[in-house]
N, C-alpha and C positions, 0 to 999 in steps of 0.2 A: 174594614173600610175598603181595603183591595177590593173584596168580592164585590162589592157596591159600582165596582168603577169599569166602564165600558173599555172596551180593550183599543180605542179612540183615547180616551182620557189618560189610561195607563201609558201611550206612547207619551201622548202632551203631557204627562206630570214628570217622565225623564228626561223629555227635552229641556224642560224649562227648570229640573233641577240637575245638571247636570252633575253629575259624583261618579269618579269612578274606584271600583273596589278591587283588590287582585283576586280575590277569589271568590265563588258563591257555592251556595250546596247544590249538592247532584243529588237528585232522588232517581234512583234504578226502577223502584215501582211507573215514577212517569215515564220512562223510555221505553222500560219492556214493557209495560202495560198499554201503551198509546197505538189506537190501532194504526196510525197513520206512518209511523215508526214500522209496526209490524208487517205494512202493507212496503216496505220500503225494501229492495237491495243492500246487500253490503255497501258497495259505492254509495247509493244515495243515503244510507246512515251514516255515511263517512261521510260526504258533502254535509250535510243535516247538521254533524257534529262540529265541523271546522264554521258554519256559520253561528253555533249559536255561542260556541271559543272565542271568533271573532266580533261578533256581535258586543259581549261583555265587555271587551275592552277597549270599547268605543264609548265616546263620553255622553252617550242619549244610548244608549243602550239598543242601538241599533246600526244597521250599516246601512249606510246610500245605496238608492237605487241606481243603477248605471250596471253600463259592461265591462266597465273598470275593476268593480272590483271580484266580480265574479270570477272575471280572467285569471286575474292574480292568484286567487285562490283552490280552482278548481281545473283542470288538466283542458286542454280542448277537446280530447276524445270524450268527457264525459259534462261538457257542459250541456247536454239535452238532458240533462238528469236534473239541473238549476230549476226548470221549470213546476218540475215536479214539487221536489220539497216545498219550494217557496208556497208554489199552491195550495200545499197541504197543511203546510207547519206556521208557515206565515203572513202577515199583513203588510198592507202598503198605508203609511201614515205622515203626511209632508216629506217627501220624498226620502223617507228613508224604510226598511222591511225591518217590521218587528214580529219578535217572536213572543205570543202570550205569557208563557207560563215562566220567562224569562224575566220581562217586565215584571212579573210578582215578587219575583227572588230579589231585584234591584230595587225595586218601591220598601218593600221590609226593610232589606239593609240600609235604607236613606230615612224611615222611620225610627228606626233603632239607635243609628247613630244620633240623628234628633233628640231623642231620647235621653241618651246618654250623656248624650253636650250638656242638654236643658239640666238633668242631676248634678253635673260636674258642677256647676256655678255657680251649686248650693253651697259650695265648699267644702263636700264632703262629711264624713264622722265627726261632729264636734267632740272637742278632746275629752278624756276623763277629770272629772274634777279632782283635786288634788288636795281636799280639804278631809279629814281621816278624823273619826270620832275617838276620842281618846276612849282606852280602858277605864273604868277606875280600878284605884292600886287597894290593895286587899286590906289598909287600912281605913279608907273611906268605908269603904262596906261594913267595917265595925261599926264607924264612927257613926252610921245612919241608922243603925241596929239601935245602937245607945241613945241616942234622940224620939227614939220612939216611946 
């Protein structure tokens, strides 16, 4: 369903589900494999890193555009580096910068959890029955022999 969904829609399905998780997976294949990543600076991986940190623990899974918060986050010698990553790594979507691959890791975990709730209110394992077929005792088993 993710793949399906335009990277427009993936911003709008975390705005308007707003969830937030403390932690998400890191894939290293996507960091050192992305050539945008590769094409980057120490500092601007280190900028790149502390946005999409940041980013996560924002309740839409993204952070405001503005000069507010880039200041706070990023040195003034190196805010001409902002324009950069953003360019490369990120989008602008109702005035907040999201980062794709980001919005996928957050859309799974708000699925999942769905998921999980939706199971949960089944009530779980229904219990073992507690109803135990008796043996028969070694004189029935005569007693049926003899009957025949």
């Amino acid at each position: 369903m993710v793949d399906k969904m335009t990277r427009e829609e993936m911003a709008q399905f975390c705005i308007d589900n707003k969830k937030q998780t403390p932690a998400f997976q890191f894939y290293p294949d996507n960091w050192f494999g992305s050539r945008h990543v590769s094409g980057m600076t120490s500092s601007e991986r280190g900028i790149h890193a502390s946005f999409i940190f940041a980013a996560w623990l924002e309740p839409e899974c993204g952070f405001p555009v503005g000069s507010e918060f880039l200041t706070a986050r990023v040195p003034e010698t190196e805010q001409y580096a902002c324009e950069k990553v953003l360019s490369w790594c990120w989008f602008e979507h109702n005035g907040f910068w999201f980062n794709r691959r980001l919005l996928k890791e957050r859309i799974k975990q708000i699925k999942i959890g769905e998921t999980r709730k939706a199971v949960g209110t089944l009530g779980g394992r229904p219990p073992k029955s507690k109803t135990y077929k008796k043996k028969p005792i070694a004189n029935q088993k005569d007693s049926k022999k003899n009957q025949i």
